[in-house]
Every structure is written in structure tokens, then in C-alpha cells.
SEPAKOL-329259 format. One line per 10 residues: number of its first residue (from 1); their letters; for each residue x, y, z of N, C-alpha, C. Coordinates in nm, 4 decimals. Example, Ala and Ser with C-alpha at 12.3 -4.5 7.8 and 13.67 -1.06 7.14 Angstrom:
1	as	1.3190,-0.5690,0.7800,1.2300,-0.4500,0.7800,1.3200,-0.3300,0.7800 ~ 1.2850,-0.2250,0.7080,1.3670,-0.1060,0.7140,1.2900,0.0030,0.7870
This chain:
1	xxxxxxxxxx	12.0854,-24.8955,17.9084,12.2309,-24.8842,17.9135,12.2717,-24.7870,18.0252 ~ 12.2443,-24.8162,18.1577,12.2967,-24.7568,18.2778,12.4284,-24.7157,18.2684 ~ 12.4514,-24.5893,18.2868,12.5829,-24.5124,18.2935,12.6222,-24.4828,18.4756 ~ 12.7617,-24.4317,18.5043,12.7863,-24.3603,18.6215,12.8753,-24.2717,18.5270 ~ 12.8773,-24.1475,18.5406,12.9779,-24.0646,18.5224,13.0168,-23.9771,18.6163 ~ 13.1292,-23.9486,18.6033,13.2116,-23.8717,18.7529,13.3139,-23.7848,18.7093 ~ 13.2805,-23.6541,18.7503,13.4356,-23.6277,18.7096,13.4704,-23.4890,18.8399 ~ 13.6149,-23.5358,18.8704,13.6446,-23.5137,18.9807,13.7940,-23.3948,19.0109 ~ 13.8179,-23.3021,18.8585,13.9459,-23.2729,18.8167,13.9406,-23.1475,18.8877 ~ 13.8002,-23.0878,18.8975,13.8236,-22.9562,18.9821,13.7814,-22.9288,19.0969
11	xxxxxxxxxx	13.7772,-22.7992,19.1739,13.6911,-22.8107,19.3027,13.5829,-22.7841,19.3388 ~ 13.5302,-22.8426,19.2093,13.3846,-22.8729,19.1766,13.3515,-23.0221,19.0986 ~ 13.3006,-23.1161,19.2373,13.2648,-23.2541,19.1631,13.1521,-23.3255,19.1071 ~ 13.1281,-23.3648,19.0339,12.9608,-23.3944,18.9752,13.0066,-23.5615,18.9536 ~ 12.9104,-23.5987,18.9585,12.8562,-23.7749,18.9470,12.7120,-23.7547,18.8589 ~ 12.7136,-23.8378,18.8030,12.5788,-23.8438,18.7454,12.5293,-23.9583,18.6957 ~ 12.4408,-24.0214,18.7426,12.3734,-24.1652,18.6525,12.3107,-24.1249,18.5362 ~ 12.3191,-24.2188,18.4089,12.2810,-24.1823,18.2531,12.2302,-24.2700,18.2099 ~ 12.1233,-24.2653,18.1514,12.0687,-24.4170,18.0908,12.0434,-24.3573,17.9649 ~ 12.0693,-24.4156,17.8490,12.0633,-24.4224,17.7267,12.0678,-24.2729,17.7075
21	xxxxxxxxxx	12.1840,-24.2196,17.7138,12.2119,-24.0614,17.7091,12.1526,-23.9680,17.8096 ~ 12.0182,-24.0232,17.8719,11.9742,-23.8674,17.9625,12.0202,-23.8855,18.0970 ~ 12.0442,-23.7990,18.1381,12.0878,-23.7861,18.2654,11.9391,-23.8065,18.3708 ~ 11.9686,-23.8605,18.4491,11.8304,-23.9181,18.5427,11.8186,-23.8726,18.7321 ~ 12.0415,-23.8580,18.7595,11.9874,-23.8297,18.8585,12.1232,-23.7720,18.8584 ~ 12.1841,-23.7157,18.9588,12.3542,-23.5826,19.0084,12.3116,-23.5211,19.0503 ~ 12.4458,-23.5426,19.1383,12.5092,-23.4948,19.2734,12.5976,-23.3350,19.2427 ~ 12.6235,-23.2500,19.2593,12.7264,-23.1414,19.2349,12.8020,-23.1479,19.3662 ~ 12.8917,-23.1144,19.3666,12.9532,-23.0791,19.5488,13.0727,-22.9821,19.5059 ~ 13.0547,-22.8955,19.5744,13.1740,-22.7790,19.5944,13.2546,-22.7331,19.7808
31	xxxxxxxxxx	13.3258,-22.6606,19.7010,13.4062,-22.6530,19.8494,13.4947,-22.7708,19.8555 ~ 13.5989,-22.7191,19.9922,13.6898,-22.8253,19.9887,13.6694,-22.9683,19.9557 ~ 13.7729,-23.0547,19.8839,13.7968,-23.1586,19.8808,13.7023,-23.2021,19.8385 ~ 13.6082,-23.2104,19.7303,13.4608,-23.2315,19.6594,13.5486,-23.4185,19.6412 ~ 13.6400,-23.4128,19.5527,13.6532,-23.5381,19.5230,13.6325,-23.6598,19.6150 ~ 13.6804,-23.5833,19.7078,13.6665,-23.7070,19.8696,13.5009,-23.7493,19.8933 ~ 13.3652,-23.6903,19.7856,13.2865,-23.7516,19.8446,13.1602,-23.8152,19.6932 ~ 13.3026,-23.8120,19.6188,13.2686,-23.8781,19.4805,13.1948,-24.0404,19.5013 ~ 13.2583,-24.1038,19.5988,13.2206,-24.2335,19.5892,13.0887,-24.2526,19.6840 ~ 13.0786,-24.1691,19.7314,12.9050,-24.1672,19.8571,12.8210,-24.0947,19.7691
41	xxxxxxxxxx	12.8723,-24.0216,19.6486,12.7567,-23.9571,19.5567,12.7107,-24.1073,19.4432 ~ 12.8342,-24.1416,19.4225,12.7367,-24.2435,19.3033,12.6844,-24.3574,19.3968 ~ 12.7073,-24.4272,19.5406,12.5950,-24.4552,19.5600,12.4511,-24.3657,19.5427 ~ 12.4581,-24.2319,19.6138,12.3321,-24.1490,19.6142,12.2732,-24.1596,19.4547 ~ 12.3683,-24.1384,19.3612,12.2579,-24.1435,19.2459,12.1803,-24.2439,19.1710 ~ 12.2671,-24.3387,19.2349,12.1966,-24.4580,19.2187,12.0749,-24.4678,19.2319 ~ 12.0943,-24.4802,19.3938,11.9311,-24.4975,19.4709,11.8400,-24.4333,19.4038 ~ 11.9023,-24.2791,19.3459,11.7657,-24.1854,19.3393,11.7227,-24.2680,19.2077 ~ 11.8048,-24.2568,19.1503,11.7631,-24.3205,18.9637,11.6942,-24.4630,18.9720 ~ 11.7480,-24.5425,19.1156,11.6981,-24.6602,19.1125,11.7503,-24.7927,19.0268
51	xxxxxxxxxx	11.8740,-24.7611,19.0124,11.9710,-24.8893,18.9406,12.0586,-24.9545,19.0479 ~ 12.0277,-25.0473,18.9668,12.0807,-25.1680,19.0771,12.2876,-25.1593,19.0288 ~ 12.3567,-25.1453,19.1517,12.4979,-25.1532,19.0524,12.5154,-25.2392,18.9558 ~ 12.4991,-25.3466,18.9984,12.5109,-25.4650,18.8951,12.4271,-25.4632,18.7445 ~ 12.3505,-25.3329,18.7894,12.3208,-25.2996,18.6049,12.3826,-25.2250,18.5105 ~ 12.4466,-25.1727,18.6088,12.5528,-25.0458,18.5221,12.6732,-25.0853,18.4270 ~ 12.6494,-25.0387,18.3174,12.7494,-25.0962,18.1959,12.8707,-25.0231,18.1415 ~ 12.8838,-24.9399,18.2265,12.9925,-24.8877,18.2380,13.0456,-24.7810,18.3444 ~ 13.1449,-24.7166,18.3944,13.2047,-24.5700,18.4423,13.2530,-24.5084,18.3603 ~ 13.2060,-24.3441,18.3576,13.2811,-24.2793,18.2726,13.3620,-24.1473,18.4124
61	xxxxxxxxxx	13.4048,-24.1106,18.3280,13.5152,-24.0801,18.4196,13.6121,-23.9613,18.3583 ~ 13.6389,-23.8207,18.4094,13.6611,-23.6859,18.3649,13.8404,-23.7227,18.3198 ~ 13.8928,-23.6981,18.2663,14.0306,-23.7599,18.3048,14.1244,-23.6397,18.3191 ~ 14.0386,-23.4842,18.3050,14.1139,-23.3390,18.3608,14.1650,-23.2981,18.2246 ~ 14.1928,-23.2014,18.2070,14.2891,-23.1341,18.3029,14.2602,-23.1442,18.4688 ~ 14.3322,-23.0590,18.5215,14.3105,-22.9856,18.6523,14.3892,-23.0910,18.7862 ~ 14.3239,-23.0352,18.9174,14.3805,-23.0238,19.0544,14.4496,-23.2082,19.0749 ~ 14.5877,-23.2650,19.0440,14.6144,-23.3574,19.0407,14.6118,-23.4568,19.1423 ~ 14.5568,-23.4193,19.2790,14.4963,-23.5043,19.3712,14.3397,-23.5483,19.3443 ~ 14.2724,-23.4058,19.2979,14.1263,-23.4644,19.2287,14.1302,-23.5778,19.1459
71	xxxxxxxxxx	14.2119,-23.5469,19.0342,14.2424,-23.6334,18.9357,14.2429,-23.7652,18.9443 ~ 14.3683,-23.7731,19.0792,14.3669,-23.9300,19.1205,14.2899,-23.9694,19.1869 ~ 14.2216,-23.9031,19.2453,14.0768,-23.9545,19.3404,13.9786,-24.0003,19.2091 ~ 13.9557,-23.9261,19.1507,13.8083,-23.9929,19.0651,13.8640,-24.1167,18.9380 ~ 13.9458,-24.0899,18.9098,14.0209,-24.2300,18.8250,14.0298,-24.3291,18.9009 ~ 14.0666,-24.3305,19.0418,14.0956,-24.4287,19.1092,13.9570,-24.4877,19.1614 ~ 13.8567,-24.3834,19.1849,13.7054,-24.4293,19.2238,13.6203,-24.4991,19.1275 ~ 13.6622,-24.4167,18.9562,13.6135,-24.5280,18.8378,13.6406,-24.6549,18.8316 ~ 13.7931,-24.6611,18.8335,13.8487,-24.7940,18.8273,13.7688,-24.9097,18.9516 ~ 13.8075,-24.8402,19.0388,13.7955,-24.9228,19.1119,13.6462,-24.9985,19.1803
81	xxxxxxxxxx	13.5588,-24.9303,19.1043,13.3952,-24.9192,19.0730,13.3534,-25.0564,18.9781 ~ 13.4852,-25.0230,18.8554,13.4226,-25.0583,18.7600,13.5129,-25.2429,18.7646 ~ 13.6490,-25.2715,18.8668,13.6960,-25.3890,18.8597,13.5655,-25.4764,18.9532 ~ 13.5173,-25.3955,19.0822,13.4525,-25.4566,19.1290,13.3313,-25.5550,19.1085 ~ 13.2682,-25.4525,18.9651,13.1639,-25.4708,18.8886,13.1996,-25.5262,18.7496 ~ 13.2985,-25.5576,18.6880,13.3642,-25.6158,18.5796,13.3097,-25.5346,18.4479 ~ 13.3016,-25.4309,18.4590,13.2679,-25.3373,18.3733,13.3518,-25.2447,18.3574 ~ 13.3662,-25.1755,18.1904,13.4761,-25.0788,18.1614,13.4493,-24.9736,18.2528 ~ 13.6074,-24.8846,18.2465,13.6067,-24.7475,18.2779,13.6535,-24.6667,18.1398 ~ 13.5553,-24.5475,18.0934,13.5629,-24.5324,17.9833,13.6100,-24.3708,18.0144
91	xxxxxxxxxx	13.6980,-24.3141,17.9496,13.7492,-24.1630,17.9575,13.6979,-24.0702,17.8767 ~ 13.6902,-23.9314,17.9444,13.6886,-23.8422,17.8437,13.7553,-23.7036,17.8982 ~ 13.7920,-23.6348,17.7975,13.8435,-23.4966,17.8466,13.7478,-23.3652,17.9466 ~ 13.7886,-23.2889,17.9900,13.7362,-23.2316,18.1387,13.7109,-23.1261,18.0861 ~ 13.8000,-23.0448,18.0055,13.7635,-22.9414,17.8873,13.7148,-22.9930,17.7983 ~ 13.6760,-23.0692,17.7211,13.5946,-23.1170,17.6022,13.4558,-23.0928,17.6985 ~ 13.4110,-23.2007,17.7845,13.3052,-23.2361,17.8687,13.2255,-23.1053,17.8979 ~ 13.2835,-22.9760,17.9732,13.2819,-22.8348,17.9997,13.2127,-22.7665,17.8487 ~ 13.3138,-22.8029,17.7461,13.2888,-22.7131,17.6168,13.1596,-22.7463,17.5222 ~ 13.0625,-22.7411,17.6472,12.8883,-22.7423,17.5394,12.9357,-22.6359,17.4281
101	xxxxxxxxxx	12.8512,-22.6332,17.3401,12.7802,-22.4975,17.2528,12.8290,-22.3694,17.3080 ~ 12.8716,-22.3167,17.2507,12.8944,-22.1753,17.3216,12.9600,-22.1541,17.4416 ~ 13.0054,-22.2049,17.5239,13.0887,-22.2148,17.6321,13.2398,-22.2351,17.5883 ~ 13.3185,-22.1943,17.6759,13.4567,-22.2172,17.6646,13.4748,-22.2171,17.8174 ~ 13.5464,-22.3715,17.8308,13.5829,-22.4238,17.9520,13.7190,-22.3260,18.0107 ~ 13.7126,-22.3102,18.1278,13.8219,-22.2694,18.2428,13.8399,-22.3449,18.3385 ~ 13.9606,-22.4383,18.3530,13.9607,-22.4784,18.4752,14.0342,-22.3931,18.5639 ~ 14.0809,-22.4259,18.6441,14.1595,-22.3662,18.7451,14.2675,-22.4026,18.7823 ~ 14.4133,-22.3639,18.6965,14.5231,-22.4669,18.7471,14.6378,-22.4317,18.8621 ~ 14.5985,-22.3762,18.9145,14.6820,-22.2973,19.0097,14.8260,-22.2090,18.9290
111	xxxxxxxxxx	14.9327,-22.1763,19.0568,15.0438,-22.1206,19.0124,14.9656,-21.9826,18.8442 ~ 14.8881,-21.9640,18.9188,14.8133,-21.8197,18.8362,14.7572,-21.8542,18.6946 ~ 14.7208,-21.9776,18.6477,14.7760,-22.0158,18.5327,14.5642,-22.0978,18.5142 ~ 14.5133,-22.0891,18.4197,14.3940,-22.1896,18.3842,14.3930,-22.2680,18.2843 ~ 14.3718,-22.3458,18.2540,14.3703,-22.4721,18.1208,14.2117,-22.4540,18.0749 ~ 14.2519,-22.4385,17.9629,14.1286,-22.3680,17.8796,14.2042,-22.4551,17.7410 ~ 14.0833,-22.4364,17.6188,14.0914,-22.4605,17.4754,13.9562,-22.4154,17.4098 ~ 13.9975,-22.3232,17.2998,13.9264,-22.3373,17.2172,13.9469,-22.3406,17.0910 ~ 13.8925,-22.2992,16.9422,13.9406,-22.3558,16.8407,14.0604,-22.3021,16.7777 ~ 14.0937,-22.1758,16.8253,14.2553,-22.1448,16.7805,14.3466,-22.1887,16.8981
121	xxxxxxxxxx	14.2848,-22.2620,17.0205,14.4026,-22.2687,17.1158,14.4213,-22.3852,17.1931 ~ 14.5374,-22.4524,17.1842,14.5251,-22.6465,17.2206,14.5112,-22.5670,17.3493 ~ 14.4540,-22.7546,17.3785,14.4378,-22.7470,17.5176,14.5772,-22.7303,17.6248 ~ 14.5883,-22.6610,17.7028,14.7448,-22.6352,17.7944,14.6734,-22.5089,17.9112 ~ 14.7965,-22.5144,17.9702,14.7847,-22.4178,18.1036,14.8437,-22.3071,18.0068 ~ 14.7671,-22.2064,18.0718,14.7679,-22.0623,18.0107,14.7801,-21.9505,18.1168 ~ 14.8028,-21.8384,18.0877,14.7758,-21.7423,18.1942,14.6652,-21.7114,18.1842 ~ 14.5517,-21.6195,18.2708,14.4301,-21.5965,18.2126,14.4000,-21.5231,18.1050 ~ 14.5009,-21.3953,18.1015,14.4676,-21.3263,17.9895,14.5254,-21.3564,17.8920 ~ 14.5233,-21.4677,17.8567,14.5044,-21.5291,17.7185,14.3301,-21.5472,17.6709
131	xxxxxxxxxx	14.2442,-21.5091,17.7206,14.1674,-21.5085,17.6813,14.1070,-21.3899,17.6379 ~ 14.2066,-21.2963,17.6313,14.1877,-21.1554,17.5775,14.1641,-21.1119,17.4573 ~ 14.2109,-21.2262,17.4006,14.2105,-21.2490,17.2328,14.0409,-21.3191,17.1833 ~ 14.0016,-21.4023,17.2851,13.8690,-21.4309,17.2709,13.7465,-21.3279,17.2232 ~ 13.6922,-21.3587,17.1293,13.5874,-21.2723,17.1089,13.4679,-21.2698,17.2549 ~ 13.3959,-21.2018,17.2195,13.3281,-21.2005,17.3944,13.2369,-21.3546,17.3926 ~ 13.2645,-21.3711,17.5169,13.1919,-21.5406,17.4959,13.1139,-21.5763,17.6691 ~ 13.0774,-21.7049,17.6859,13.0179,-21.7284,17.8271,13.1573,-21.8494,17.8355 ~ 13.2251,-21.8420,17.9830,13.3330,-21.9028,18.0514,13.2433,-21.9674,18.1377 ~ 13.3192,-22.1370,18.1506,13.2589,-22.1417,18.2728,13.3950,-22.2831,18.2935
141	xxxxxxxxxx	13.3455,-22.3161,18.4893,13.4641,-22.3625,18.5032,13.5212,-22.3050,18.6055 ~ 13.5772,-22.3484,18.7249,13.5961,-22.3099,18.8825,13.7218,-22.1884,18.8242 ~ 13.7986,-22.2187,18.7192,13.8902,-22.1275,18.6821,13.8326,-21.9900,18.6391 ~ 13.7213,-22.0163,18.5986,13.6283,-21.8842,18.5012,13.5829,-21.7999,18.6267 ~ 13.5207,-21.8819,18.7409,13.5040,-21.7995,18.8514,13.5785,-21.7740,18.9359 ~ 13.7148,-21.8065,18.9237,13.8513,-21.7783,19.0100,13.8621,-21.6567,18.9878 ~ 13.8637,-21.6373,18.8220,13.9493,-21.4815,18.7775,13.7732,-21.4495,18.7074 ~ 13.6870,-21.4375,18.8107,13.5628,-21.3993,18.7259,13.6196,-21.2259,18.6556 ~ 13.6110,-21.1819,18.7764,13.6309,-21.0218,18.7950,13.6941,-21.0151,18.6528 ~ 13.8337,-21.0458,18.6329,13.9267,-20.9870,18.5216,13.8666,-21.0624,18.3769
151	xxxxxxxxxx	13.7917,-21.1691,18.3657,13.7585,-21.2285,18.3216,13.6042,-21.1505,18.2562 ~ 13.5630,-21.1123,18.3123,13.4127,-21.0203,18.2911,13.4868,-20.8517,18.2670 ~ 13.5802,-20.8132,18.3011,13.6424,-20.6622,18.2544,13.6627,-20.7029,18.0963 ~ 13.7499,-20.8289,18.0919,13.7406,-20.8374,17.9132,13.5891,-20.8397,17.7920 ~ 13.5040,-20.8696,17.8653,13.4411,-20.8505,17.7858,13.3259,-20.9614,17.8032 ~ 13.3627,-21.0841,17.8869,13.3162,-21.2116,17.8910,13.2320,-21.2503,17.9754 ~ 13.1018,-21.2803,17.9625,13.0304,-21.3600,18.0435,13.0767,-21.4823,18.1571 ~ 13.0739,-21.4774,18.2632,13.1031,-21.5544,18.4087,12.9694,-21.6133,18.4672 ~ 12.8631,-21.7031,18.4363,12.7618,-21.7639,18.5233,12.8238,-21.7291,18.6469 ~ 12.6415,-21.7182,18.7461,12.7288,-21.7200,18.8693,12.7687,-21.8653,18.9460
161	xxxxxxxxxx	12.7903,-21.8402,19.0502,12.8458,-21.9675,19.1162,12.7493,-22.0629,19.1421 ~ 12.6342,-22.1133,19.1071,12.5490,-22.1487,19.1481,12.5163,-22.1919,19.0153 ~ 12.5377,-22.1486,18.8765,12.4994,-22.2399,18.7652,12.6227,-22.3480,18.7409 ~ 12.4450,-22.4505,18.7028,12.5499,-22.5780,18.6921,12.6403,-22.6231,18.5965 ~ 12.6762,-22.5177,18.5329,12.7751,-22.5140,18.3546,12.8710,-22.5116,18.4292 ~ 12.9153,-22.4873,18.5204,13.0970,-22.4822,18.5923,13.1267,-22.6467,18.6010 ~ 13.0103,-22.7468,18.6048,13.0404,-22.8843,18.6170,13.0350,-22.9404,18.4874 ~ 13.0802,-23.0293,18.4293,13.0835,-23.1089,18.3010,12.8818,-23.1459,18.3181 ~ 12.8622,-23.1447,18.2126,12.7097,-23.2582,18.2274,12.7838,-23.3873,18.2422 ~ 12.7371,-23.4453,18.3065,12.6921,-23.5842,18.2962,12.6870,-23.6957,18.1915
171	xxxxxxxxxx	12.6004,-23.6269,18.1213,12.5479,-23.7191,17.9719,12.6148,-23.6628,17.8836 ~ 12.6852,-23.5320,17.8962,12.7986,-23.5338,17.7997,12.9168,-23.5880,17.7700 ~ 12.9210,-23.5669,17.9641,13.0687,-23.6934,18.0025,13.0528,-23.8386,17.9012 ~ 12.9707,-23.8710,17.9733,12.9502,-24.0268,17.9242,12.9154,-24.0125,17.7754 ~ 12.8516,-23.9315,17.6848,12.8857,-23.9911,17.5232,13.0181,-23.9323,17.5144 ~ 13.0702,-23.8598,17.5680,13.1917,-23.8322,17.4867,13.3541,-23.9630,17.5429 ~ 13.2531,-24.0200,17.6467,13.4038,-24.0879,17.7253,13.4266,-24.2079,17.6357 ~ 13.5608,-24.2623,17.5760,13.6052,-24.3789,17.5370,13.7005,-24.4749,17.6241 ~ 13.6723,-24.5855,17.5577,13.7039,-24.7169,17.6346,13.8536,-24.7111,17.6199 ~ 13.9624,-24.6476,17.5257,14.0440,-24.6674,17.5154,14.1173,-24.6246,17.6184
181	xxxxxxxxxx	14.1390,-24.5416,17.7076,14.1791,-24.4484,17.8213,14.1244,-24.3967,17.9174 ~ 14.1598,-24.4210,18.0434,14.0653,-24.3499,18.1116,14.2160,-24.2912,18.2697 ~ 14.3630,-24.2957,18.1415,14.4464,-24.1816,18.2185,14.4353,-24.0986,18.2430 ~ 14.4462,-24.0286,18.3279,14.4769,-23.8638,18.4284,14.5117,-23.7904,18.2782 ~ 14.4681,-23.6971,18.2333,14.5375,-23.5993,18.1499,14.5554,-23.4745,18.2462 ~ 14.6985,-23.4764,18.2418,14.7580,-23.3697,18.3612,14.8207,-23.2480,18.2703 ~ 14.8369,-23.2905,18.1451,14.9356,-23.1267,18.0760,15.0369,-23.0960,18.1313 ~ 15.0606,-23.0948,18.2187,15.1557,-23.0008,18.2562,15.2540,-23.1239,18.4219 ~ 15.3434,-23.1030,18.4784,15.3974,-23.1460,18.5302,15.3494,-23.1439,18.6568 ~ 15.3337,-23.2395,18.7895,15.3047,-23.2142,18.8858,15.3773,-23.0745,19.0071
191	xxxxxxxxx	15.2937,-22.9844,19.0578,15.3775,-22.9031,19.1668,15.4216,-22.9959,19.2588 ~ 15.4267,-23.0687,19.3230,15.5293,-23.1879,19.4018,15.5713,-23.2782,19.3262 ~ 15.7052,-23.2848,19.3786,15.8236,-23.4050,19.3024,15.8777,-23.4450,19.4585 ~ 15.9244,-23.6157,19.3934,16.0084,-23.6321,19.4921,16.1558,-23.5830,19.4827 ~ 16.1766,-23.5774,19.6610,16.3022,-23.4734,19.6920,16.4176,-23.5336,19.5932 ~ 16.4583,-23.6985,19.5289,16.5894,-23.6927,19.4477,16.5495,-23.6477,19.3220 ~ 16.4467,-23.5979,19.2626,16.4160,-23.5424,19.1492,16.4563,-23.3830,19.1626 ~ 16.4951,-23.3351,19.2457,16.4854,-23.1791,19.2344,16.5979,-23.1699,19.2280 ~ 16.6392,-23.0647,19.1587,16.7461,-22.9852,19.1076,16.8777,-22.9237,19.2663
């Protein structure tokens, strides 16, 4: 049961091929514009894993929070993966995906603000120190290393930039992604509107 999973919400992008839950082969990419090279990674993981596209039985696909040009880049790279190949695109959340065991996801939502959840707190854009209330925990998540500094004064563990917990797994993506959706979850309103929308 050949998987692709991708998720593309922060500015940190991972792809990963999955076959019957394990992850076999991923890509990470950071630095600018990671999403822009989402679709040359799942060829690459292909090759490495050695699946033919036409075996792959599904895309799974991050659906965010987070950076709303990422967003539309990797939804639009699932989809459009998966019409080619007549196979679903299956969704899952970007903070769920992030929130292994012991971790509590941070993304990074700009305007000073990170989208985080954990079990006393829905998922939404927050300021950071809302996580002040957190008992001491490990953050991870381009947001966790945005505000590492203030983020580690509270009390909290920050991996460094170089562990791969700031990216969703892969094989978590894909068991947790469903067929029912595989919309952008944005939370919060886009920072650009068009000009007759503004006040």
C-alpha cells in the first residue's frame, strides 16, 4: 500500500514515501520557499524507495495550520498528483501530524502569533506566551524555533534545528490523513485581501 505524504504548511517541507505504515524514503527542505520544491522531492522519493507512480494508492497531504502560500502549494501538488494518477488525496492536520508523544507542535504564524494545541488548548493562533501555562515539555515546529530563546526561558525544551521533529513524520501524516478532506485548514483569516474587501 504505497503512500506519498507531503506536507508543505511551514518553512519547513517534508515528503515522504510510506508503504504499509513505515516510512522508506524523505526529503526535509528548509529555507526559503521549501514548498516550491515539494513536487521534485516526491519524484526523489520515489526513485529512492523504488515505486513506480502508478503504484501509489494514495497522497496524503498536511492541510496546516500555517504559511498560506505553503498551504496552497502542497494541496495543490497533492491534488494534482493524485487527478493525474486517479487516486485519492487524503488530509490530515499539521498540528495533529507534529503532536507525536510528548511533543507539542509550534508552528509559526507570523504577525507575532504561533498555532499550537494541546489538551487544554484548541487548536488557533496564539501569542507565544501562551505557552507559559504549559507544564515544561519538548516544542517543536519552525514556530518553536522562531521564539526558541523565550520559549526555553519558560522552562521548555527546543530540539535544535537540525532535528527532524520540527517536520510532521511521514507515516504519521499518512495514518492519520482522511479521505474526507484534504482543505487548507487556515484558522485564522488570510494577511492579504483583495483591495474591495478592505475597510
Amino acid at each position: 500500500m504505497p503512500v506519498v505524504a507531503l506536507d508543505t504548511a511551514s518553512s519547513r517541507a517534508v515528503v515522504g514515501a510510506v508503504v504499509d505504515g513505515r516510512l522508506v524514503a524523505v526529503r526535509r527542505i528548509g529555507g526559503g520557499h521549501a514548498a516550491q520544491h515539494a513536487l521534485g522531492a516526491v519524484h526523489e522519493v520515489l526513485d529512492e524507495a523504488r515505486i513506480a507512480h502508478h503504484d501509489l494508492t494514495a497522497i496524503a497531504v498536511g492541510r496546516g495550520p500555517g504559511s498560506f502560500t505553503g498551504l496552497r502549494i502542497g494541496v495543490a501538488t497533492a491534488e494534482g498528483l493524485a487527478r493525474a494518477l486517479g487516486i485519492p488525496v487524503q488530509g490530515a492536520s499539521t498540528l495533529d501530524a507534529l503532536a507525536a508523544p510528548g511533543l507539542v507542535p509550534v508552528i509559526d504564524a507570523r504577525r507575532g502569533e504561533v498555532f499550537t494545541c494541546h489538551a487544554d488548548l484548541p487548536a488557533g493562533a496564539y501569542a507565544p506566551s501562551v505557552l507559559a501555562g504549559l507544564s515544561p515539555t519538548t516544542l517543536v515546529g519552525d514556530g518553536a524555533l522562531r521564539y526558541a530563546d523565550d520559549l526555553r526561558a519558560l522552562g521548555h525544551h527546543v530540539p535544535g534545528e537540525d532535528d527532524a521533529r520540527h517536520t510532521p513524520d511521514p507515516a504519521r501524516l499518512a495514518g492519520l490523513a482522511d479521505a474526507t478532506t484534504a482543505a487548507p485548514l487556515y484558522l485564522r483569516p488570510p494577511d492579504a485581501v483583495p483591495t474591495a474587501e478592505r475597510g
